[in-house]
VMD Tcl script that draws the C-alpha trace (Angstrom):
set ca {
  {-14.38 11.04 -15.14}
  {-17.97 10.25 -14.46}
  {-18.97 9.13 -11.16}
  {-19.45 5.24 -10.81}
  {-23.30 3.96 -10.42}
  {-24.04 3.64 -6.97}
  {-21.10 5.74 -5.33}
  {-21.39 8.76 -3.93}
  {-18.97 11.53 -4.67}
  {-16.11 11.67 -3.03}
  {-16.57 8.87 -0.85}
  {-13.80 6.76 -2.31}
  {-10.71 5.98 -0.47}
  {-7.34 4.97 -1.67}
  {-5.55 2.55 0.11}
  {-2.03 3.53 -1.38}
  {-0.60 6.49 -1.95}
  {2.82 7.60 -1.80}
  {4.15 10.88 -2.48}
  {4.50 12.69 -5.83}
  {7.32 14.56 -4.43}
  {11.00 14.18 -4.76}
  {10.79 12.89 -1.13}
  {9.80 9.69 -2.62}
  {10.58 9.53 -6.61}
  {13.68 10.67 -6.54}
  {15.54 10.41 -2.88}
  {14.23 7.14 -1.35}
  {13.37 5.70 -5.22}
  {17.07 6.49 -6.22}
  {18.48 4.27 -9.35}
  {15.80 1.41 -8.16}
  {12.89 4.09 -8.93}
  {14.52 5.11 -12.26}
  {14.47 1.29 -13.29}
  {11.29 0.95 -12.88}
  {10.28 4.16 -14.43}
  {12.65 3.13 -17.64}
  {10.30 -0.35 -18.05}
  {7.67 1.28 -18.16}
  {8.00 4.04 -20.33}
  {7.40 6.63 -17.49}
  {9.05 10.35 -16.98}
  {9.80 10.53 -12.91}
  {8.21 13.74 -12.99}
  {7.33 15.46 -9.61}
  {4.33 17.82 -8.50}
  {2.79 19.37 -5.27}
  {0.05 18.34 -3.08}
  {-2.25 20.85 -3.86}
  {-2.38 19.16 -7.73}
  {-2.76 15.97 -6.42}
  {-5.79 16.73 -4.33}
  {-7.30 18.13 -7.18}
  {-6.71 15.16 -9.37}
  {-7.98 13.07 -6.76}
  {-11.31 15.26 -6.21}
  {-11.76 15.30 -9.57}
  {-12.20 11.49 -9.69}
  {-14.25 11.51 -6.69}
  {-11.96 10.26 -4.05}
  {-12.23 11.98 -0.48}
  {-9.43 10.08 1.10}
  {-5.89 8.27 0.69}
  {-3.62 6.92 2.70}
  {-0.34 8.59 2.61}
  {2.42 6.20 2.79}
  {5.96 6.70 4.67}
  {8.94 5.13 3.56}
  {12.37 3.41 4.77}
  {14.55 1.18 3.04}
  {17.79 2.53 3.88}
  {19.77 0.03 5.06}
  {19.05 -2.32 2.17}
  {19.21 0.59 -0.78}
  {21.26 2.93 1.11}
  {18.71 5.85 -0.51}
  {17.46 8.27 2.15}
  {13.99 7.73 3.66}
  {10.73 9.21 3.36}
  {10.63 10.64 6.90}
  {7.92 9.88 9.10}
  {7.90 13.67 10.53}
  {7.49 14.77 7.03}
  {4.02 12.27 6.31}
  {3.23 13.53 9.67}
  {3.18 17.35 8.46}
  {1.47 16.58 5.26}
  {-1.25 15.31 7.27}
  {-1.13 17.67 9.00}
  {-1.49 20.06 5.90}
  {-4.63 18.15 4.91}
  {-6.15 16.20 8.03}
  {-9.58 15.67 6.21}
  {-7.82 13.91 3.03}
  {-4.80 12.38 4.24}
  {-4.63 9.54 6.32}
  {-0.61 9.04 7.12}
  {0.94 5.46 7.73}
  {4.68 6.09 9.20}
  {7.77 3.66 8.15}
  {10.33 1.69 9.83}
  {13.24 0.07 8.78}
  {13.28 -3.70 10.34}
  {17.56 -3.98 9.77}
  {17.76 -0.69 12.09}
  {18.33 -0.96 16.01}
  {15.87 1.40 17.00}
  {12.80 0.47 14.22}
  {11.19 -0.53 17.79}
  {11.44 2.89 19.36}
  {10.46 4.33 16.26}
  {7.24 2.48 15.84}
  {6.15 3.59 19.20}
  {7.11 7.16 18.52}
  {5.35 7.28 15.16}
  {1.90 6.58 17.18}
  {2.39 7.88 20.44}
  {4.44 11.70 19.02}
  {3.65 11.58 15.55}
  {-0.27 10.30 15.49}
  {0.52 8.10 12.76}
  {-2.49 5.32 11.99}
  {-0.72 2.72 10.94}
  {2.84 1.45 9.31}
  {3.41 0.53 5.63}
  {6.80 -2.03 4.38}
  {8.34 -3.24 1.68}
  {9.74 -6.48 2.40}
  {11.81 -6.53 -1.10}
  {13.14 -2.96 -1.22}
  {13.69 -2.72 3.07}
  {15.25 -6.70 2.31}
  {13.76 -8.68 5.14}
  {11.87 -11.40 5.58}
  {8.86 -11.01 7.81}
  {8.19 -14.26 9.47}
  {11.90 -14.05 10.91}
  {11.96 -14.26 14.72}
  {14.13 -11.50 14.73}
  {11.41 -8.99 13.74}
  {9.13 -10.62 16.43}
  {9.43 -7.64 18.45}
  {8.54 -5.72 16.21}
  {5.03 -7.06 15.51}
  {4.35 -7.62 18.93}
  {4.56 -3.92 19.53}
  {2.75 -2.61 16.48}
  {0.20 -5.22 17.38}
  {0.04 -3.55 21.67}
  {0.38 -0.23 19.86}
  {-3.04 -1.22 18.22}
  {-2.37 0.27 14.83}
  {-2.88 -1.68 11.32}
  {0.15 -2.44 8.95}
  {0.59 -2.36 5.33}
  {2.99 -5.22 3.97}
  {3.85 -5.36 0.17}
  {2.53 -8.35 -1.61}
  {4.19 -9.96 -5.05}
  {6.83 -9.03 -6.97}
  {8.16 -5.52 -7.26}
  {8.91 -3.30 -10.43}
  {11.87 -1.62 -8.33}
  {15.33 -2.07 -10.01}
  {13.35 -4.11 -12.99}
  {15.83 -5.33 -15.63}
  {18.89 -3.60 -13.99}
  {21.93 -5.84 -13.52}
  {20.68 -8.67 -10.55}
  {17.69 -6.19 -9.71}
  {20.20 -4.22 -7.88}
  {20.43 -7.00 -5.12}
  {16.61 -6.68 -4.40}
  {15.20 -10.13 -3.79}
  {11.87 -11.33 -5.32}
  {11.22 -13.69 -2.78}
  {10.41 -11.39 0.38}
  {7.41 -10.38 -1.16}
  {5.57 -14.03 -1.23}
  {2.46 -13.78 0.97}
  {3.25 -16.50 2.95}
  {5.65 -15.04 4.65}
  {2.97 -12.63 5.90}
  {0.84 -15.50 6.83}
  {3.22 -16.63 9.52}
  {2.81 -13.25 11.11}
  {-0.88 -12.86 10.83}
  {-1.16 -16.17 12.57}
  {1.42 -15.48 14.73}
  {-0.44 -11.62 16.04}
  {-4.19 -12.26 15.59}
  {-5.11 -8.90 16.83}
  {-2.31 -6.65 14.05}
  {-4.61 -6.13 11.42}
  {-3.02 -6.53 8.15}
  {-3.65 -5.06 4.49}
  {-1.41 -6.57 2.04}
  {-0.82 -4.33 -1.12}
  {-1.14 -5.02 -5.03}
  {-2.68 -8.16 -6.47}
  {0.66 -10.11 -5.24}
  {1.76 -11.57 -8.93}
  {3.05 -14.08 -8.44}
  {1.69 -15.53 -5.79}
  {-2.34 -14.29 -6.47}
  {-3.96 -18.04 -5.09}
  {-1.79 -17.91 -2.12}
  {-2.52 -14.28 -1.31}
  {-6.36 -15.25 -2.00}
  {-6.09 -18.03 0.60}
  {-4.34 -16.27 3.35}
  {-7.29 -13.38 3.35}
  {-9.84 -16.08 2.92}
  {-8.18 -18.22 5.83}
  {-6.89 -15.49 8.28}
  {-9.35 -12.85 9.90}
  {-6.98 -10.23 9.96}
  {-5.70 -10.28 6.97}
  {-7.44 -7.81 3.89}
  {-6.00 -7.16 -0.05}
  {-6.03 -4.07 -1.78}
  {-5.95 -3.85 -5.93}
  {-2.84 -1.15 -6.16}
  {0.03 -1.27 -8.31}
  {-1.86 -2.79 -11.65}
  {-4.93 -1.40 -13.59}
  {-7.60 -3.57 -13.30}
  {-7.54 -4.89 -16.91}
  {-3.88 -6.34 -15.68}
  {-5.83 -8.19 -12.39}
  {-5.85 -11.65 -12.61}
  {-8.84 -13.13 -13.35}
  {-9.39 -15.21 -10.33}
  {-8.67 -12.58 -8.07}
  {-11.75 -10.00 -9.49}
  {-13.89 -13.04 -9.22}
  {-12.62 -13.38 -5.33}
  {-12.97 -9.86 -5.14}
  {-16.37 -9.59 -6.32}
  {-17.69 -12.69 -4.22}
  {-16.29 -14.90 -1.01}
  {-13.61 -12.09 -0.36}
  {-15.99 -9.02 -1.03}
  {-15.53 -7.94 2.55}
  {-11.34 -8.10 2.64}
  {-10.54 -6.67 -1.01}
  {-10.25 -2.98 -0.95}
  {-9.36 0.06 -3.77}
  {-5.86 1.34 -4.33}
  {-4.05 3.11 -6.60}
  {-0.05 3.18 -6.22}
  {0.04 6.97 -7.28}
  {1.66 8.67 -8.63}
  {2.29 5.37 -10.40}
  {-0.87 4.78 -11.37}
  {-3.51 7.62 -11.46}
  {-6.85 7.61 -9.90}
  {-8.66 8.07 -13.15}
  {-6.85 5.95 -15.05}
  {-7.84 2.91 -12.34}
  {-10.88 3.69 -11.95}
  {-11.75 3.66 -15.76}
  {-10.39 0.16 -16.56}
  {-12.42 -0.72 -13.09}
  {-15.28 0.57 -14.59}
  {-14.71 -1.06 -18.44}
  {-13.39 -4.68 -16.77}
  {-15.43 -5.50 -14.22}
  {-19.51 -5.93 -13.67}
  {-20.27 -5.98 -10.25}
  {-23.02 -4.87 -8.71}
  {-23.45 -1.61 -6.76}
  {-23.44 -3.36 -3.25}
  {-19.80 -4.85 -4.18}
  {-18.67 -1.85 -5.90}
  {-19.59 0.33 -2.86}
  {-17.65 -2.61 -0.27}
  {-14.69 -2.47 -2.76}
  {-14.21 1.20 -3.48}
  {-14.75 2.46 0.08}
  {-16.88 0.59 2.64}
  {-14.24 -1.83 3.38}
  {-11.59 0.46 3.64}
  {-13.53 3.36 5.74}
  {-13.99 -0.03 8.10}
  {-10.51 -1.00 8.12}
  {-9.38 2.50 8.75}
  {-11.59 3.42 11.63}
  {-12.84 6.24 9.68}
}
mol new
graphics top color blue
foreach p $ca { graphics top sphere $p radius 0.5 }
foreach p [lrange $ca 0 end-1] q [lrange $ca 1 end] { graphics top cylinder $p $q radius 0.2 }
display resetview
């Protein structure tokens, strides 16, 4: 695609990645993945890294962050495991940036947390309150949050609903209701110094999500999991004004492809090339440490 006024090539970062591997769309997706896939009119196919860096060069992005994944008590599918993100990082340290994964209903997520930092070099964690079924702002997960928050790393919580198990018989037992940004808000206010990102646009719940990044410092949005033209309206005006600095680019892929966003970015919004700049990579490169 052609490059967007005012960005330089392959500056771009994406916020949310996960793997277009079997790792992720087939053994930790399971039936849930296939659900969604079936809504939407989508073929779970599979390809290698080296494809998806091209496809992501080719749209000018230089960097994504490569999400881990564990849900297995809740799904019972296998996990995305963090020694694996840890080698594809590895693979490709100037493109990758790898978040590791812990499962909050396991007895050692703690242990883990501190190993994915400490062993692993992870930069951060990334859950999925629906699919890993937990709420955050439990004081059971306290422990948790305090550590992520001394290990000094950022976290990645999912924000709205979730396409996972869409239209299957009771969502196969995946609750909605985990994924309402307030629950994140107790924790943000609760560990001022754990950076937070919430993903996606957070459908249902976009004013509430708007008002916990305008109200809490540590607490940013990205604009994965829907093409722009899907964004609610309110939250591209937030985006493009008093929450310029906290709203970041992401993508969901292999969901949603990096050309694909970018395009409908480029045909539904008008912002200027200071905001488009903040939104596509300045605020994320900050975020990041990069």
């Amino acid at each position: 695609m052609d490059q967007l006024p005012g960005v330089a090539e392959q500056r771009l970062i994406d916020t949310h990645a996960h793997q277009p591997t079997a790792e992720f769309l087939e053994d930790a997706g399971g039936e849930m993945m296939k659900d969604a896939a079936r809504k939407f009119g989508t073929d779970l196919e599979t390809w290698g890294y080296e494809e998806m860096r091209a496809e992501y060069a080719d749209a000018g992005i230089g960097r994504a962050v490569l999400l881990g994944w564990d849900a297995e008590t809740n799904t019972g599918n296998p996990p995305v495991p963090n020694d694996y993100v840890a080698d594809v990082r590895d693979e490709y340290p100037d493109f990758f940036i790898g978040f590791g994964s812990v499962d909050p209903l396991k007895d050692d997520c703690v242990e883990e947390a501190i190993r994915c930092v400490e062993d692993l070099d992870l930069s951060g964690f990334k859950f999925q309150q629906i699919a890993q079924g937990f709420d955050p702002s439990a004081p059971e997960y306290e422990d948790l949050w305090t550590t992520i928050e001394d290990l000094g790393v950022p976290v990645v919580f999912h924000g709205g609903n979730s396409t996972l198990g869409a239209c299957s018989a009771g969502g196969r037992g995946l609750k909605v209701k985990h994924g309402n940004p307030l629950l994140i808000d107790d924790v943000a206010a609760e560990h001022p110094d754990l950076d937070i990102l919430i993903a996606h646009p957070a459908f249902p719940w976009e004013a509430e999500q708007l008002a916990i990044c305008q109200q809490k410092g540590n607490v940013y949005m990205d604009l994965s999991g829907w093409l722009p033209k899907y964004i609610d309206e309110q939250v591209l005006q937030y985006a493009g004004s008093v929450l310029s600095d906290k709203v970041m680019f992401g993508t969901d892929y292999p969901m949603i492809h990096p050309d694909e966003w970018l395009e409908s970015f480029a045909a539904h919004t008008d912002y200027d090339e200071a905001t488009q700049r903040r939104l596509l990579f300045e605020n994320a490169a900050e975020f990041f440490g990069l």
